[in-house]
Every structure is written in C-alpha cells, then in structure tokens.
C-alpha positions in Angstrom: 0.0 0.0 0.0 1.2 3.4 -0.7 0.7 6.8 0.5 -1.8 7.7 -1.7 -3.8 4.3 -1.0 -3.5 5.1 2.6 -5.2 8.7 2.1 -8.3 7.2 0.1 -8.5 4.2 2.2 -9.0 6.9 5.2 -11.4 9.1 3.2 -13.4 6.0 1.9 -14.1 4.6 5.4 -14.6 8.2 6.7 -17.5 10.2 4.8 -17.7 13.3 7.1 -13.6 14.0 6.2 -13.1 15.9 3.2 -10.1 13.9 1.0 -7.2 17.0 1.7 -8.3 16.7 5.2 -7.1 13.1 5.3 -4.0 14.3 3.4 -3.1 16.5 5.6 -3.9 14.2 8.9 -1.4 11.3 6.8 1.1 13.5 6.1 1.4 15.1 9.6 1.8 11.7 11.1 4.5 10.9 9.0 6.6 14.5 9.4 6.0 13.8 13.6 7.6 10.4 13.4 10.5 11.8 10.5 10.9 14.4 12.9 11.4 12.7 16.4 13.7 10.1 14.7 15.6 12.7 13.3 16.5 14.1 16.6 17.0 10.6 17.4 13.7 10.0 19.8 11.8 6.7 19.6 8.4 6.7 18.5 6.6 3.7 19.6 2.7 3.3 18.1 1.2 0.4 20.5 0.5 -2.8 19.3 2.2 -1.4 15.6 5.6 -1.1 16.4 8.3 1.2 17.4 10.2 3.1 14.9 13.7 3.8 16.2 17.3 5.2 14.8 20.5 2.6 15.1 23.9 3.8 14.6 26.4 1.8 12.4 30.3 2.6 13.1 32.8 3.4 10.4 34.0 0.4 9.0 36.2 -0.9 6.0 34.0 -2.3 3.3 35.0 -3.9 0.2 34.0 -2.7 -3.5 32.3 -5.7 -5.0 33.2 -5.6 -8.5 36.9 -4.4 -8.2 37.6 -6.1 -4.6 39.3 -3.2 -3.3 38.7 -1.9 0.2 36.5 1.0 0.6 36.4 3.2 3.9 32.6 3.2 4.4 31.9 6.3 7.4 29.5 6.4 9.9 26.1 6.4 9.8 22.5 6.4 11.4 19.5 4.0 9.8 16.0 3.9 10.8 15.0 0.8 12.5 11.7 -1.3 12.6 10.5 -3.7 15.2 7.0 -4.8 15.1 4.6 -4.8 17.8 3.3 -8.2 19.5 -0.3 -7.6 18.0 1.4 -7.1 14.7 3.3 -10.0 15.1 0.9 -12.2 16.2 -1.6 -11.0 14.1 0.5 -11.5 10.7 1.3 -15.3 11.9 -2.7 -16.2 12.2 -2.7 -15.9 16.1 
C-alpha cells in the first residue's frame, strides 16, 4: 500500500472528512515520526511497532566488482520492530 492508497482508504471509510483533510492528517503523522527520529527520539505506536534510529560505526568495506577496500563512514538507519499484536496478528494468532 502506498501513500496515496492510505489517504483514500481513510477518506473511503470516513465520509464526514473531506479527501485533503485526510492528506493533511497522513502527512502530519508521517513528518511527527520523521521528525522525532531525526532528533533521534523513539516513537513507539502500541501494538504497531516502534520506529527507532541505530547507529552503524565506520567500517572498512569492500567494492564488490573491483575487490578493493573501501572506507565506508558512519552512519545512522532507521529501525523497525513490530509490535506483538502485529506480530501475532500476521502469523494467524
């Protein structure tokens, strides 16, 4: 599903919310949770998940096609665990 599915999902199941209403709703959510892992904050949505940020050192990497070694800096990732309810809910429990 992707952004746009998400907004008319919302807007189909919810009459009394104008369409850019439900854009605007969608996209907030999203800047919050950019936002709070950008300072590096956890955001945790109950029985979803928790978005989070992970840290991965400097290291020396290797260039696949020419085999040399490559100095690959430091950098943050987001990180995704699911939520029990998620969990359980994707493996039919």
């Amino acid at each position: 599903m992707i952004r746009s599915e998400l907004i008319q999902k919302i807007a189909d199941e919810n009459p009394h919310l104008f369409q850019r209403d439900v854009e605007n709703i969608v996209n907030t959510i999203f800047e919050e949770i950019t936002g709070a892992m950008a300072q590096g904050d956890r955001v945790e949505l109950r029985g979803f998940g928790a978005f989070s940020v992970k840290k991965r050192d400097a290291r020396l990497g290797r260039n696949p096609r020419t085999g040399e070694s490559v100095e690959v800096e430091q950098k943050h990732v987001p990180f995704f665990k699911t939520g029990k309810l998620l969990r359980d809910r994707l493996n039919g429990n």
